[in-house]
N, C-alpha and C positions, 0 to 999 in steps of 0.2 A: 743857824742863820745869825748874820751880824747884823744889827737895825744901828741906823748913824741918823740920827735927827739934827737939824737945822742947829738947834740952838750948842749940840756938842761937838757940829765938825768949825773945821777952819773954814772949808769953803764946800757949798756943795753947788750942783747947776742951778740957773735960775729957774725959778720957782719950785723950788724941788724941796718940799717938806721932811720925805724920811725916803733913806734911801734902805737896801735890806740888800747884803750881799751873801749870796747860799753857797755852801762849799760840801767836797762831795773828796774824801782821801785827799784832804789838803789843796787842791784845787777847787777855784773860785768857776761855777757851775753855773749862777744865776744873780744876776743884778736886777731889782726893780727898784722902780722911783714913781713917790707916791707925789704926784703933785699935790698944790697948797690950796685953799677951800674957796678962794679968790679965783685961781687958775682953773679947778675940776666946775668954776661955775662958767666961765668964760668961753672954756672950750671942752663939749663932751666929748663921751669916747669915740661917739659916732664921728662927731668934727676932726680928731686927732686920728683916726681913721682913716678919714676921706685924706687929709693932708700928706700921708704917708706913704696913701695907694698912690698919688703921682711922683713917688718915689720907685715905690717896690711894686707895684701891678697892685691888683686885686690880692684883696684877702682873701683866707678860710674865714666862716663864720662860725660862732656857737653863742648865743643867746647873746650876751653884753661884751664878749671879747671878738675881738678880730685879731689874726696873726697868719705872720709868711716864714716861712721854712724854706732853707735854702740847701737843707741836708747836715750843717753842720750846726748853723744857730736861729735858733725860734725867735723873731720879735713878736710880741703880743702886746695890745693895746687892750685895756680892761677897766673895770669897776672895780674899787677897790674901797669894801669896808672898814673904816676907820672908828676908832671909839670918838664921843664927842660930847656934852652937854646941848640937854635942851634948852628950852626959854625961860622955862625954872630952874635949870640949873642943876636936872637930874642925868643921869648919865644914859647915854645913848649913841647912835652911829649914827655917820653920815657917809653918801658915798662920796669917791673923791678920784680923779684920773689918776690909772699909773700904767706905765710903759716897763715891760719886763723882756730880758732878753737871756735866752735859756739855753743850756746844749742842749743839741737837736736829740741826742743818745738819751735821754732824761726828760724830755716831753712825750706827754700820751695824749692823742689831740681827744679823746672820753673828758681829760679834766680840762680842759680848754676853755 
C-alpha cells in the first residue's frame, strides 16, 4: 500500500487527510480516503451512509462499515483507526471517517 498525506501531495480531495492506494500485480486494487478529524467529527459514518444510500439504495451492514457491491467494485463507508495524541500529549487513536472503494474479486464481506 502507498499512504499519500495532505501535507506531501500536490492536491488531494477536500478534506481528505491521508489517502492509501493498494495495488495487487501492479494494478491499483484499492483506494481509501481517510477524512480530517474536523470532517470524521462533522459527519459520521452513519451520516455519510445515509448520504450515499440516496445514491446507491441501501447498504449491506457489518458493525460500523456499510457498503454496496455492484459485482465489480465494492464502495465501503467505515471507521477508520488513526494514531493521534491525547490531552497530555501521549499517543493514542482516534476514529476518523473513510470511504474505500475496492475490487469486487478482493472483498470478503467476513472482513467488512
Amino acid at each position: 500500500r502507498i499512504k499519500v498525506e495532505r501535507q506531501s501531495a500536490k492536491k488531494l480531495p477536500a478534506r481528505v487527510d491521508v489517502m492509501l492506494l493498494g495495488f495487487r500485480n501492479d494494478r491499483l486494487v484499492e483506494i481509501e480516503l481517510i477524512y480530517d478529524a474536523l470532517y470524521a467529527r462533522e459527519k459520521s459514518v452513519d451520516e455519510l451512509a445515509s448520504d450515499l444510500a440516496l445514491i446507491y439504495g441501501e447498504p449491506k451492514r457489518g458493525e460500523d462499515r456499510f457498503w454496496w457491491n455492484d459485482g465489480k467494485t465494492v464502495l465501503r463507508a467505515l471507521s477508520v483507526s488513526v494514531p493521534a495524541l491525547d490531552k497530555e500529549g501521549q499517543p493514542s487513536s482516534e476514529l476518523r471517517t473513510g470511504l474505500q472503494l475496492i475490487n469486487a474479486a478482493l472483498f470478503h464481506p467476513r472482513e467488512a
